[in-house]
C-alpha positions as CSV (number, residue, x, y, z in Angstrom):
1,X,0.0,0.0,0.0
2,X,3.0,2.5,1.2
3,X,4.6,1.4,-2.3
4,X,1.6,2.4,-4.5
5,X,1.5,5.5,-2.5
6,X,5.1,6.8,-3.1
7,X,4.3,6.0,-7.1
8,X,1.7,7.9,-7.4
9,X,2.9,10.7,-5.2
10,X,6.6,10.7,-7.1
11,X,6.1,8.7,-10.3
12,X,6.9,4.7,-11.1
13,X,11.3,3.8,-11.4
14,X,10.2,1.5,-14.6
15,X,13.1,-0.9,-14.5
16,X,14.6,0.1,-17.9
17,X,16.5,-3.5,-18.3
18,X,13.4,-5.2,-19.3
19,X,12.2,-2.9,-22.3
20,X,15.9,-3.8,-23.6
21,X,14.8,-7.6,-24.0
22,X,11.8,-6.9,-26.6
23,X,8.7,-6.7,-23.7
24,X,8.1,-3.3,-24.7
25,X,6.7,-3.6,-20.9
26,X,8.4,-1.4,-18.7
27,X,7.6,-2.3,-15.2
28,X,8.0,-0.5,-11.9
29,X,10.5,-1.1,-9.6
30,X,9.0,0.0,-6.6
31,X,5.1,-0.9,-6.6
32,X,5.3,-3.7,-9.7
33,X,3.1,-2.4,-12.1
34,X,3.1,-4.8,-14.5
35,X,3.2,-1.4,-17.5
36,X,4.2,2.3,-16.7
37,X,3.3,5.0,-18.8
38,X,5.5,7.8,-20.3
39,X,3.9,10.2,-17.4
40,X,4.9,8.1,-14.7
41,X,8.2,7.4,-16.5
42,X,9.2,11.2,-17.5
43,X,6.1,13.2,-16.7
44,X,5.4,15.8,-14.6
45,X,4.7,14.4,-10.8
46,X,2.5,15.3,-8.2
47,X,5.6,16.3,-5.9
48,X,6.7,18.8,-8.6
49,X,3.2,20.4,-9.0
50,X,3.0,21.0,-5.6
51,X,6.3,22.4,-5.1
52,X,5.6,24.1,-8.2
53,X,2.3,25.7,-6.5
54,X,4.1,26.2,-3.1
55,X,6.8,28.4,-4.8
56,X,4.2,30.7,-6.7
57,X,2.3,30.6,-3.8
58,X,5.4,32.0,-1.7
59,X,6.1,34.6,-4.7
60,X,2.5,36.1,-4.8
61,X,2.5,36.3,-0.8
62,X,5.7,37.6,-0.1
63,X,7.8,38.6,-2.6
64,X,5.7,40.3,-5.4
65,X,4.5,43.3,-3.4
66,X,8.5,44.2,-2.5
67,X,10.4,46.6,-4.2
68,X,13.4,44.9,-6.2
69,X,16.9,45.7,-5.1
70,X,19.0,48.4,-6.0
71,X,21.8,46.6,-8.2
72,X,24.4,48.8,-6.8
73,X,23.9,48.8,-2.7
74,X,21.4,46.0,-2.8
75,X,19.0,47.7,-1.0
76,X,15.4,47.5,-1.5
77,X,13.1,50.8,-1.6
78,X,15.3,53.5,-0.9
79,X,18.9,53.6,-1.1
80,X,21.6,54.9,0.7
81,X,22.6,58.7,0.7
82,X,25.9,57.8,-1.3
83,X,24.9,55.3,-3.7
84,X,24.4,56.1,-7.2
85,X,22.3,53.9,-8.8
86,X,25.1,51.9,-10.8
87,X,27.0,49.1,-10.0
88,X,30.4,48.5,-9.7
């Protein structure tokens, strides 16, 4: 049960030995399905969307209402009294 969990959380390991012998029948290492897909094999997982999701999530929340840094002090907002404006 655990097995068939962590592939379909993460995606199959097809055990890439026996397509070499003329199955055409990839199967998974971990949970032993008997034929994998190309999703499960290179496809995008449902760790990576999440992830994926998490970091826009964290970008909308917190970083897209801040100013981006000055390229010269690295200073967000205002900068220092001495600093141009140009990096060095």
């Amino acid at each position: 049960m655990l097995k068939r969990l962590t592939c379909w959380w993460f995606g199959c390991r097809p055990i890439y030995e026996a397509e070499h012998h003329g199955s055409g029948v990839m199967p998974c290492e971990h949970c032993g399905a008997p034929d994998t897909t190309y999703e499960d094999r290179i496809g995008d997982t449902r760790h990576a969307r999440l992830l994926d999701a998490l970091y826009r999530l964290r970008w909308r929340l917190l970083d897209s209402w801040r100013p981006r840094p000055c390229p010269a002090c690295g200073k967000r907002g205002r900068c220092a009294s001495d600093c141009d404006g140009i990096p060095f």
